[in-house]
C-alpha positions as CSV (number, residue, x, y, z in Angstrom):
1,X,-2.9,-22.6,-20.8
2,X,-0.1,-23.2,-22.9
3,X,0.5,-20.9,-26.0
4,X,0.6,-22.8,-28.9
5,X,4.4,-21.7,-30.7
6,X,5.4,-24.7,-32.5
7,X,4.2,-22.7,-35.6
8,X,6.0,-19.3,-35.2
9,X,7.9,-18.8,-38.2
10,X,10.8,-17.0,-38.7
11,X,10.9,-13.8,-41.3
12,X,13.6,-11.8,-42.1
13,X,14.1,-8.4,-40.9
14,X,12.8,-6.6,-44.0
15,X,9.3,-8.4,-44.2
16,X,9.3,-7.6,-40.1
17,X,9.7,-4.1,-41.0
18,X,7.0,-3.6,-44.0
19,X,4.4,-5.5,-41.8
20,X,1.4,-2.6,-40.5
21,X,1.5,-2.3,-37.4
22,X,-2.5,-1.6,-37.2
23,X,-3.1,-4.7,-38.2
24,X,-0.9,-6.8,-36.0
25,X,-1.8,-4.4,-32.7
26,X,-5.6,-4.9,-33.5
27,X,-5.4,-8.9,-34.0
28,X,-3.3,-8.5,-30.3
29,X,-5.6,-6.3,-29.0
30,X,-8.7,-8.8,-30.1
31,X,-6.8,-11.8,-28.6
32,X,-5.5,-10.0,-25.3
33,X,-8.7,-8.6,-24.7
34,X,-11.0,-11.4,-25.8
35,X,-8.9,-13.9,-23.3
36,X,-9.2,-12.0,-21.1
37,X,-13.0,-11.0,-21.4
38,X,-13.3,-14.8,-21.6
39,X,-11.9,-15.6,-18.2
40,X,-13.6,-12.9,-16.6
41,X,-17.6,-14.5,-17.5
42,X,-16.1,-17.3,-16.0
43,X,-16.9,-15.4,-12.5
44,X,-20.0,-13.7,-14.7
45,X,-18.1,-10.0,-14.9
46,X,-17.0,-8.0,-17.5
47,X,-14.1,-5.6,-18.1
48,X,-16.2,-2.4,-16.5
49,X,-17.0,-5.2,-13.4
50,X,-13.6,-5.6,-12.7
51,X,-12.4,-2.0,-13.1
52,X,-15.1,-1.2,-11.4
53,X,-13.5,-3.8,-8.6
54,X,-10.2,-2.7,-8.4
55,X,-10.7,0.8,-7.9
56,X,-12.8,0.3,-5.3
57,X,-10.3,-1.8,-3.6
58,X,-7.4,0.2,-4.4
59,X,-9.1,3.4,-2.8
60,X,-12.0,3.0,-0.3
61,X,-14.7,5.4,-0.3
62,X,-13.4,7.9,-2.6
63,X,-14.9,6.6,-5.9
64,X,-18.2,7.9,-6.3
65,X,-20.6,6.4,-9.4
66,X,-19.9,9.7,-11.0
67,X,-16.2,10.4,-10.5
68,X,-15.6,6.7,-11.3
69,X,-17.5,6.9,-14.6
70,X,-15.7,9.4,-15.4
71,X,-12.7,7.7,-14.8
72,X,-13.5,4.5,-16.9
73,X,-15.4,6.2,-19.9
74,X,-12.2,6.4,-22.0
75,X,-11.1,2.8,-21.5
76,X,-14.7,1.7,-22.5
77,X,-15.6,0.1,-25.9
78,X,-19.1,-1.5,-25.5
79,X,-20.7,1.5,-24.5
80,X,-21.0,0.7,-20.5
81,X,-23.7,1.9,-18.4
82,X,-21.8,1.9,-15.8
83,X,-24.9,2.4,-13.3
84,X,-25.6,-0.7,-14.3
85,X,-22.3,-2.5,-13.6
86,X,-22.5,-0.7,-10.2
87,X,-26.1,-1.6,-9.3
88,X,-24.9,-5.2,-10.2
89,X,-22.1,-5.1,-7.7
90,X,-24.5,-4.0,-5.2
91,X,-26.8,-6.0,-6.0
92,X,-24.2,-9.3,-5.3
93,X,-23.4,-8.3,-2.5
94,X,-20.1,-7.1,-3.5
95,X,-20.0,-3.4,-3.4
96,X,-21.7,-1.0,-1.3
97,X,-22.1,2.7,-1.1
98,X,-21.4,5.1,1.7
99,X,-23.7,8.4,2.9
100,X,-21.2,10.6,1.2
101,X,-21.5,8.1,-2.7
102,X,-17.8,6.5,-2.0
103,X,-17.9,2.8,-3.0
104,X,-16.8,-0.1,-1.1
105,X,-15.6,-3.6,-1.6
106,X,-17.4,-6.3,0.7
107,X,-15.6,-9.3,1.8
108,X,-17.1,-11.2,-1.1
109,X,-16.8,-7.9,-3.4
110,X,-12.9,-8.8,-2.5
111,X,-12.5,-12.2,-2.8
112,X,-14.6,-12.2,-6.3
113,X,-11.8,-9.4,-7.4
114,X,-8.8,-12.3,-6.6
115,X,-10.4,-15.0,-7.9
116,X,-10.8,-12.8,-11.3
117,X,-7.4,-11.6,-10.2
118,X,-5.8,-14.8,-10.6
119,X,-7.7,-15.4,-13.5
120,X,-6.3,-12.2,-15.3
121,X,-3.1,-13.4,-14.2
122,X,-3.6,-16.6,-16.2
123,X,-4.0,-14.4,-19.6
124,X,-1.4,-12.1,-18.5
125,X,1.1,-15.3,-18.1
126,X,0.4,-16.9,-21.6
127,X,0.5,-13.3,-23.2
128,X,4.1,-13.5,-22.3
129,X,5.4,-16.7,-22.7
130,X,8.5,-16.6,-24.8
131,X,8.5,-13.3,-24.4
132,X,11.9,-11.8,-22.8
133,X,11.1,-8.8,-20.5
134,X,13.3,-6.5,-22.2
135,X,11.3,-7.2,-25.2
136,X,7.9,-7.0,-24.0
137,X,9.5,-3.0,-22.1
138,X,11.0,-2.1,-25.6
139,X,7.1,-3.2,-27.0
140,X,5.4,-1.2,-24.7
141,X,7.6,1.8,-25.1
142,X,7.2,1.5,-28.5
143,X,3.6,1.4,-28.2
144,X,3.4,4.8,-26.1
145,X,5.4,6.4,-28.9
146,X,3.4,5.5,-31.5
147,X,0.4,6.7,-29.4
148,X,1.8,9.9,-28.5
149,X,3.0,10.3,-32.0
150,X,-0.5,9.9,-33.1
151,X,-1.8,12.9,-30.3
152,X,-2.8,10.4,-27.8
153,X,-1.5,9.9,-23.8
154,X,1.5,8.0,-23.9
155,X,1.7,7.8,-20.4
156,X,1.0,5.2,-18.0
157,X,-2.6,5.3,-17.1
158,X,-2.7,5.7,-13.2
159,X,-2.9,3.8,-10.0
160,X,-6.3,3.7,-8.6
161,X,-4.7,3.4,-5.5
């Protein structure tokens, strides 16, 4: 997947600056997003499937359906029923659920989560292509300023782990 650059034009400083910054975030948050929703039905998941996945993974047993809802609620923009996503899982084979509610990836429920893994990582490479780290840091700073500006957590989301 090669990132098609050739057409990049260069702009002076000024017309950078005017530029609103809604716009540009929500045509890079439809393209991020929609690449990577895109390589994710590939392995028939969606975002709250692979969430769903790598909090289980990243902390055995202590996700319950309700704690975990709660958890991915605010990340959500279809309007998940997250039953359903983890009934799904079950269903597959690829989560299960202990006496106590904790979910648990299966062997398949694991290697599912890498192949989608690698496929996330796919998107995640072409995102940055061209793109100097320190640039990309200084754009996510940025980013968490203008959120926290705006009343919002500008802090890292955390670890499921």
């Amino acid at each position: 997947m090669s990132a098609p650059t050739e057409n990049l034009e260069e702009y002076s400083h000024e017309e950078l600056a005017a530029q609103p910054i809604g716009a540009w975030t929500g045509q890079a948050y439809r393209r991020v997003v929609g690449a990577i929703r895109d390589q994710l039905a590939v392995e028939n998941l969606t975002q709250p499937h692979w969430w769903t996945l790598n909090h289980a993974s990243g902390a055995p047993g202590t996700w319950t359906r309700a704690t975990l809802t709660d958890r991915l609620t605010p990340y959500d923009d279809q309007n998940t029923d997250f039953d359903a996503i983890y009934d799904d899982l079950i269903a597959r084979g690829w989560l299960t659920e202990d006496a106590t509610g904790g979910m648990n990836l299966t062997e398949e429920g694991e290697a599912g989560r890498l192949r989608a893994r690698e496929r996330n990582l796919r998107v995640h490479h072409q995102t940055h292509e061209g793109i100097p780290e320190a640039d990309f840091v200084t754009t996510i700073n940025v980013l968490r300023r203008m959120v926290a500006n705006l009343g919002g957590d500008g802090n890292l989301p955390e670890d499921p782990k």
